[in-house]
C-alpha positions as semicolon CSV with decimal commas, in nm:
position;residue;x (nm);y (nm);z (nm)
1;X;7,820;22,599;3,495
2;X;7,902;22,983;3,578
3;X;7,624;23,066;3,313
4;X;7,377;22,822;3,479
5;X;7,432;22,992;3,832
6;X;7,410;23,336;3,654
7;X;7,063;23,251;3,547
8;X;6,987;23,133;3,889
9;X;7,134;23,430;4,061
10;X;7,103;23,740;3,910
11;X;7,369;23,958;3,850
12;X;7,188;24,303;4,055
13;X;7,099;24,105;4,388
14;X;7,239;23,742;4,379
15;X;7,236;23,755;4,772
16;X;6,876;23,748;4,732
17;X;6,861;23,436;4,515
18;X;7,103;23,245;4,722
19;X;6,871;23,383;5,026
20;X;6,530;23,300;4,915
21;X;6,653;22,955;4,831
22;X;6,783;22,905;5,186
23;X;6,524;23,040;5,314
24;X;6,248;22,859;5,090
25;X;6,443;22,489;5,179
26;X;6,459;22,621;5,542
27;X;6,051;22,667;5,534
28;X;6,047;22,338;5,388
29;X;6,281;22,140;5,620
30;X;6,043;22,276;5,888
31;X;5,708;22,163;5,747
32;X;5,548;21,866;5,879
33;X;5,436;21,680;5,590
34;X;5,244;21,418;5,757
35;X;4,986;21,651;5,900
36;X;4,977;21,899;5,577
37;X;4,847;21,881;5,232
38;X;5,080;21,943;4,982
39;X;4,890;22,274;4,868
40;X;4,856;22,346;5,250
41;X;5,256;22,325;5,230
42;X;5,297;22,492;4,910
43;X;5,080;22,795;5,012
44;X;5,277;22,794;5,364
45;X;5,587;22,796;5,192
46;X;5,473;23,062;4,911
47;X;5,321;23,329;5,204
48;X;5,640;23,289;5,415
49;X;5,842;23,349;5,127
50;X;5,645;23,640;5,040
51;X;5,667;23,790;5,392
52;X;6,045;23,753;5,401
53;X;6,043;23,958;5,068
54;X;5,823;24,198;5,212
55;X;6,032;24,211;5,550
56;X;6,386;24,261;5,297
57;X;6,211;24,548;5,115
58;X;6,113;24,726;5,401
59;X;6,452;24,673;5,572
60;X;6,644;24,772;5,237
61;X;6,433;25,078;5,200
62;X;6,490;25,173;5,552
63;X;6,815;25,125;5,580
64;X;6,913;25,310;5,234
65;X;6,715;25,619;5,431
66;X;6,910;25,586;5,704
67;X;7,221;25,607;5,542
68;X;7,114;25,891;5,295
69;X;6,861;26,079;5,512
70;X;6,582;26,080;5,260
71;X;6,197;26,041;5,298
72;X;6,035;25,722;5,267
73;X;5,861;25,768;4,927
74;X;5,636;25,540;4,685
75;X;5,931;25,565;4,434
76;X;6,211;25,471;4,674
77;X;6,038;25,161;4,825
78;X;5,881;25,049;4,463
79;X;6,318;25,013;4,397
80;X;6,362;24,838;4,735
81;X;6,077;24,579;4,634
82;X;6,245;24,538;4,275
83;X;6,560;24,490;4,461
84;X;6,463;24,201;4,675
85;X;6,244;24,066;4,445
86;X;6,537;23,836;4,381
87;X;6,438;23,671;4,738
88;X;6,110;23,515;4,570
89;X;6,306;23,414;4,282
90;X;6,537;23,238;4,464
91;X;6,273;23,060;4,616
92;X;6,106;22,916;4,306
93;X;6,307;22,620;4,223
94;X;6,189;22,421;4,534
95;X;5,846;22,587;4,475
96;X;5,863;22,475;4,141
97;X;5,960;22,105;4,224
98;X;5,697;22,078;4,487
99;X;5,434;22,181;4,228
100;X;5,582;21,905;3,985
101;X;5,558;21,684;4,239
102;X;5,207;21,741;4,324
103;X;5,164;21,757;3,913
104;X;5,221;21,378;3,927
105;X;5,052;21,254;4,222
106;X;5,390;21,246;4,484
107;X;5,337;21,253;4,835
108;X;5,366;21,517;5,071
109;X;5,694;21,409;5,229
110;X;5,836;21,287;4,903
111;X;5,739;21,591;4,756
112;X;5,924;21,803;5,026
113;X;6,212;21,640;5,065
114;X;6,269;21,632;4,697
115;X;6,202;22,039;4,708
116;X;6,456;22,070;4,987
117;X;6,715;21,890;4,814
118;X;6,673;22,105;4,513
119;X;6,762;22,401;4,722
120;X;7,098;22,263;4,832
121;X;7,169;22,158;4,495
122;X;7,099;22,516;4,370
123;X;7,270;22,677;4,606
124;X;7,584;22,397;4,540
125;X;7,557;22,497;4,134
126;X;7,579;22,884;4,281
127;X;7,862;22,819;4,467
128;X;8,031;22,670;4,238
129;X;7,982;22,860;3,898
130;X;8,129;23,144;4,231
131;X;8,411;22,935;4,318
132;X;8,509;22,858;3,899
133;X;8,416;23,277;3,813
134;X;8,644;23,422;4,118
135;X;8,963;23,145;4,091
136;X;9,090;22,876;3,862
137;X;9,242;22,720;4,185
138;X;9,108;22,397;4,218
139;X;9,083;22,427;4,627
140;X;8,951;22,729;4,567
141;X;8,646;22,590;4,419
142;X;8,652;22,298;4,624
143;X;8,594;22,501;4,972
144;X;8,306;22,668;4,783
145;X;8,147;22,373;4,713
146;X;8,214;22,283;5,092
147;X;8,052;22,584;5,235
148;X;7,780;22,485;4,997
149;X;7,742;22,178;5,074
150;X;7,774;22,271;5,486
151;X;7,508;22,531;5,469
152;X;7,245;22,236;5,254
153;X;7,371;21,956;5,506
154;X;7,256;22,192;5,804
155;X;6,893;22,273;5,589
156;X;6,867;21,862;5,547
157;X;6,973;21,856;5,931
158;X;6,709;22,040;6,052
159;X;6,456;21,853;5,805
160;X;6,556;21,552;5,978
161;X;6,538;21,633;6,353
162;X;6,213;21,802;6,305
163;X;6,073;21,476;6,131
């Protein structure tokens, strides 16, 4: 399990990971998949995505000037964008699911809620491959798995008062 989440959340910016799957279920909750096509949604979901990475690197870089007083250079925000690169890659399991689902003929809103639930369950495995790395206390990893499970509950939340 904490191997599986490692591969899901890389070890130089798992923040971002756990992020741009949040933020790609999020996107998703929020799409009304009655009056979009499911490449309408998936190219909705795959420009917001890339904005929010975008919005991180520039943020990162600007912030790391801030702090260290140096110039804004090519080099500088090229390491920013590597950085938070790890947003988009957090975001590709649900990407990936709602391609599969278009792959074999699903639905719009079958295919998105399927992609939403596959960001709570990554973000579930994350927290728990956390909970299982940081403490062999059993409540330990059980209130990660709660604050998991809280965060996905309130992405499936919104889905459902928005539809």
């Amino acid at each position: 399990m904490v191997r599986a989440a490692r591969a899901v959340a890389s070890e130089d910016n798992p923040a971002g990971v756990v992020y741009g799957t949040i933020v790609a279920g999020a996107l998703l909750a929020a799409e009304a998949p009655r009056h979009e096509t499911l490449p309408e949604t998936v190219g909705a979901v795959a420009i917001s995505v890339a904005m929010y990475w975008v919005a991180h690197t520039y943020a990162h870089n600007t912030g790391s000037r801030v702090l260290t007083d140096a110039p804004l250079t090519l080099r500088t925000l090229a390491r920013s964008a590597v950085h938070e690169l790890k947003i988009v890659a957090g975001a590709l399991v649900p990407l990936v699911v709602l391609l599969a689902a278009w792959a074999v003929g699903a639905r719009t809103p079958v295919a998105v809620r399927a992609a939403v639930v596959s960001s709570v369950a990554v973000l579930v495995v994350v927290e728990v491959a956390a909970g299982l790395q940081s403490s062999r206390r059993p409540t330990n990893v059980v209130v990660s798995v709660v604050v998991s499970l809280l965060l996905g509950l309130g992405v499936l939340v919104v889905n459902a008062l928005l539809h």
